[in-house]
Structures are given as C-alpha cells and as structure tokens.
N, C-alpha and C positions, 0 to 999 in steps of 0.2 A: 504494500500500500504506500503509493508513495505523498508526503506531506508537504504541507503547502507553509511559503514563509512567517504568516501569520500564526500557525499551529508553533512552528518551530521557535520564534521569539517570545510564544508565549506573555503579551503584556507588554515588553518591554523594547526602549526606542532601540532602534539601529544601533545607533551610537554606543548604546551600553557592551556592544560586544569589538567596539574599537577598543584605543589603547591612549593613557593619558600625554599631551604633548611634551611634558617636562616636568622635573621633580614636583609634585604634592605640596604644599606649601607644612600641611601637616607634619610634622616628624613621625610618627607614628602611621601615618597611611601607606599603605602598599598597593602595587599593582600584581595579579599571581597571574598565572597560568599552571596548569597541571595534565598532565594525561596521565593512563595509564593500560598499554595497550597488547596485546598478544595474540599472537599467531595463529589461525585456526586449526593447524594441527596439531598444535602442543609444541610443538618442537622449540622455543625462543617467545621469551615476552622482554617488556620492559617496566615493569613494577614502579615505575617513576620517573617523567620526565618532565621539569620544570623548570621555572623563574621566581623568583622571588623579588620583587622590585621592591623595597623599601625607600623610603623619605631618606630616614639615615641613614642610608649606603647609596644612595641611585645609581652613584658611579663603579662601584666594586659591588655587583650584585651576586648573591648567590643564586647558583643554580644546581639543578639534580637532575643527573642521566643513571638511570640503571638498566642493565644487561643481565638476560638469566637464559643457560640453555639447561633443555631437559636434563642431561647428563650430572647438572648440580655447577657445571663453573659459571661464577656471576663476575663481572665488571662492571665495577667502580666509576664512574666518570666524574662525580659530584665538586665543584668548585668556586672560584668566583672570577670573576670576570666584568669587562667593561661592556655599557649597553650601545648596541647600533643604532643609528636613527630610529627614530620611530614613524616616519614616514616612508611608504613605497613605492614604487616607482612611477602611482599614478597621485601623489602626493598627497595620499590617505594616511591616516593615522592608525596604520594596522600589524608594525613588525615591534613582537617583544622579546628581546632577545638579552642575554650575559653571555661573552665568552663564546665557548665554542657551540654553543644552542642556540635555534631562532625558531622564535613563532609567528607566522603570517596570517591575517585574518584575506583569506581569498573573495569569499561572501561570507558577511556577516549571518553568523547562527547556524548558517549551512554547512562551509567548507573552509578548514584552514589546513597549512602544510606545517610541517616542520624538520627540521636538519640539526641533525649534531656531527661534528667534525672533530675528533680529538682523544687526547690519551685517555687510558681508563684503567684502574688498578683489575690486575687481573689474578682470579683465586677460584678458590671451591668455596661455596653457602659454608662447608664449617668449618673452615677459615673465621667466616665472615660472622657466622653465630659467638663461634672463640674469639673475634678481637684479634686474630694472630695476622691479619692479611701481609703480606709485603710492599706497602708503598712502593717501592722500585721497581716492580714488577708489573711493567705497565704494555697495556696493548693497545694500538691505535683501530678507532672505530671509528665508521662513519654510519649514521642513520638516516634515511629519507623517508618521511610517508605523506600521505593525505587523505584528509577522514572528514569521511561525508556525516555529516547528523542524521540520527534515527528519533528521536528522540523529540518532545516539547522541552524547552528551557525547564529544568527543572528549580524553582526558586529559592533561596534562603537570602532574606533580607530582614535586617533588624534597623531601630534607632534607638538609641541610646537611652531615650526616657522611659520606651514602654519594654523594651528586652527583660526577659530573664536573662540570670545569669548566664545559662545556656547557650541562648542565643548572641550572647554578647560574645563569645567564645568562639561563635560561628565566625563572625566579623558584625562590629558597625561599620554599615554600607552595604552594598548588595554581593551577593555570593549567587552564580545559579551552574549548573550542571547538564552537560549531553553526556549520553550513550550514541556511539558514530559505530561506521564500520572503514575498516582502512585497506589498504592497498603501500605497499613501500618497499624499499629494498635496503637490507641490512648485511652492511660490509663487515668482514671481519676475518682474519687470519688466510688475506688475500682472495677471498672469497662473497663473490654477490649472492645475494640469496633472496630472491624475492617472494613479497611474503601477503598475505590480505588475512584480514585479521578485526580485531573488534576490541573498543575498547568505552574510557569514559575520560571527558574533559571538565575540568573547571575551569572559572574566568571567575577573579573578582577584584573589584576595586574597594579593599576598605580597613578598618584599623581593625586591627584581630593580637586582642587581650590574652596570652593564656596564662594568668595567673589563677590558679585553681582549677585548671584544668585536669582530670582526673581519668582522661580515657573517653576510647568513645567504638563503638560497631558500626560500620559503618559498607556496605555492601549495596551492589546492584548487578545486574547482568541482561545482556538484550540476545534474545532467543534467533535465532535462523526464522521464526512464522512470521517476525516483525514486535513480536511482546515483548515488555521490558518490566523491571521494577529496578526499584530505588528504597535505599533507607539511612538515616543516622539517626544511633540511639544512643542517649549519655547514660550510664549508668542508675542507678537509683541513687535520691539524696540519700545523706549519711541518716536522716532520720529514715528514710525508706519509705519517703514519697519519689515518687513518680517526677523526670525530667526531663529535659528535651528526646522528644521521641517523635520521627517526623518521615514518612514516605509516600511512596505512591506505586501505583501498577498502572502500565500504559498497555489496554489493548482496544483494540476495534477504534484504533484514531482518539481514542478517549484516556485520559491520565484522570485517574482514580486517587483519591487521597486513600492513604495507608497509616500503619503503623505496627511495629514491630514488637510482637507478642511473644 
C-alpha cells in the first residue's frame, strides 16, 4: 500500500524534517538524527548510526557508526568530528552531518541517504561486552544506503510546562520517528556487498535532560504485509505507578494508539 505525503508527515510542516541553519542559540538544544538499520537476510546490521549536534559542541560533534556481522565481529566507528554545511546542492537546509557521517534529507518525511566513510575499531561483541577491544585495530569502512519511509511520523513532542518527567526525558521540543525500508551497499574488507534491508529513523530538534533517567524499552518492527508497531516504555515509578508508556500499531493505512503491557 503505498502512502501519501500527508499520511507520512503526519501533522507536521515540511520544514520540521529539515535541519537547523546554525548553532541553536540554546546551549543545551540539539539537532539528532538516528537510524538503525539491517539487512534482510541477517547477515550484517548497523545497530546505530548517528549525529548528535549539540549547542555546546556544534563544531566537534559526536557521532555513532556501528557495524555487526552474523559471525559476532562488530566495528566501532563512533567519534567526533567537524559539521558540513548544512545546505545542499539545491541550497536546502537538509545535510546533517560530523566527521566521517552524513545525513541528506532527499524529500522531506519520505526519502533520505546517508554515507559513512572511515576507520572503525575492529573486534568480536565479546571483546566488546568485556571492554577489552583494541583501539588500534582498526578497519576502514565505507556505508551507502537510502531509505524510503513506511511509516506515518511517529510523534513525541513535549513542553516544558505540561511534561512529565518522562516526557521531559524524551526531549523539550519535538522528537518523531519512521520505520523505512533500505537499499545500500556496505564496503568492507575490500568487499561491496549490496544489501536492502529495513530499519527505523529519528529526527529531532530539542533539549533532552537525562538527569534521572532510569532506562527505558523501547522496540518496533515493520512487517514485509506493510504492518508496523512502535513502543517506548519507562519503567514503573519507584512508588510503582505507572510512567511514560507510549505506542502504536500501523495497519490498513491507519496508526493505532498503543501501549505496552
């Protein structure tokens, strides 16, 4: 079934899925991007691939690339780095990028790319569980893909006055969420490997507190029929009420509020 722009923004202008033209004036506001995306045969995912723009860092921005094949060897790439324009070639405000990572907004809510070019610690998950990895032991990797949205904008936005703690945790400002499906090709050990695959992005622009942050579940998956769900649940207060617990299930074009029992 295929969706239409309006399903896919969900609510929200065009504009929220650009990118900001220069430092926040905030110290504390960020601009994120996230994926997290894997291969439909199992063979290779990438368990995290990000930006982190901060106010007080704009220009040394962290970012996070992770590499994982079935076998158990994962690579490192996580770093920081200086940011690219933030304009593209038709002088949009749509490339967020650190270092050796970039993210392009191609159509907004629909379609963006993204490229990582550069070293990455290389090891075994239990290495990586033990803390023992070898910084030195590094492999150059190159990732390309592009990932079309399945998905309605999935939402989380707070302000400040009326958030639960919870939500404040989320971010003040807006936060929302796709499920995409990809297409890309992953260089590595002289070898192209092309790959299509499924995953999920965030975009947000906003100050995100976690002082008291305590954990969180936090899980979705989009089906081959076109079905999707979504959830994040914060644990129970310490008294053992009930706290941010927030989802949805998207079928038949329709996104269903949820929550995770």
């Amino acid at each position: 079934m295929s969706i239409s722009l309006d399903q896919l923004r969900n609510g929200l202008e065009l504009e929220k899925d650009l990118v900001f033209p220069n430092k926040p004036s905030h110290p504390e506001m960020r601009e994120s991007t996230s994926i997290w995306m894997f291969d439909e045969t199992g063979a290779f995912g990438f368990p995290r691939m990000g930006v982190e723009a901060e106010a007080a860092c704009w220009d040394n921005r962290l970012f996070q690339a992770n590499f994982a094949l079935a076998d158990g060897r994962i690579m490192n790439g996580a770093g920081r780095g200086a940011p690219p324009s933030p304009f593209g070639s038709d002088g949009r405000l749509d490339v967020l990028g650190a270092g050796a990572i970039s993210f392009q907004c191609a159509e907004p809510f629909r379609r963006w790319t993204m490229s990582f070019d550069g070293l990455a610690i290389d090891g075994h998950v239990s290495q990586q569980i033990a803390r023992t990895l070898d910084p030195n032991r590094r492999t150059h990797v190159r990732l390309e893909a592009e990932m079309i949205m399945q998905t309605p904008a999935w939402i989380q936005a707070s302000d400040e006055k009326n958030a639960t703690l919870e939500e404040n945790l989320m971010g003040l400002g807006y936060r929302f969420e796709h499920l995409f499906r990809a297409e890309g090709v992953f260089h590595v050990d002289g070898n192209a490997r092309a790959f299509k695959g499924t995953g999920l992005r965030i975009h947000r622009q906003s100050i995100r507190r976690l002082e008291g942050f305590f954990g969180h579940c936090w899980q979705s998956a989009l089906f081959p029929d076109g079905r999707a769900f979504g959830f994040i649940a914060y644990p129970p207060k310490p008294d053992g009420t009930e706290s941010y617990n927030e989802g949805y299930v998207y079928q038949d074009g329709r996104m269903i509020k949820a929550k995770a029992v």
